[in-house]
C-alpha positions, 0 to 999 in steps of 0.5 A: 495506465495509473492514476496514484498510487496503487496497493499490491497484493501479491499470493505466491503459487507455491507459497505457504506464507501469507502474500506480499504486499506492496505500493506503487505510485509509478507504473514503470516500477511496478511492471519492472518488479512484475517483471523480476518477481512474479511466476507462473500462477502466482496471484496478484491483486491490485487496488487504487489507493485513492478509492481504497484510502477515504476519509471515511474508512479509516480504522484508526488515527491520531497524531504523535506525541511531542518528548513531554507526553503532549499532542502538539495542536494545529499543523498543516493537517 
């Protein structure tokens, strides 16, 4: 069973794209779509957002701007 959120990655068989890629938060929906778009020899790889997703390994961050060009300060986050 789930714990969060999951990211999908989903390789084609006969695909010559690069794969799909996909979050989840609820296991129900996520064997539904396995159910509906996945085929013979596709791949399909699965990480927990919550091990993947840390403070410490994010690439990048910021916030957005405010119409005047200013970083509003504070805020729930």
């Amino acid at each position: 069973m789930m714990k969060g959120p999951i990211i999908v990655e989903h390789w084609l068989y006969l695909g010559v794209s690069a794969p799909e890629r996909l979050i989840f938060e609820d296991f129900e929906q996520f064997t539904t779509w396995l159910d509906a778009h996945t085929y013979a020899g596709d791949a399909i790889d699965v990480w927990s957002w919550a091990a993947a997703c840390q403070p410490g390994k994010k690439l990048a961050d910021g916030k957005c701007p405010d119409d005047q060009g200013l970083i509003p300060q504070g805020g729930a986050y």
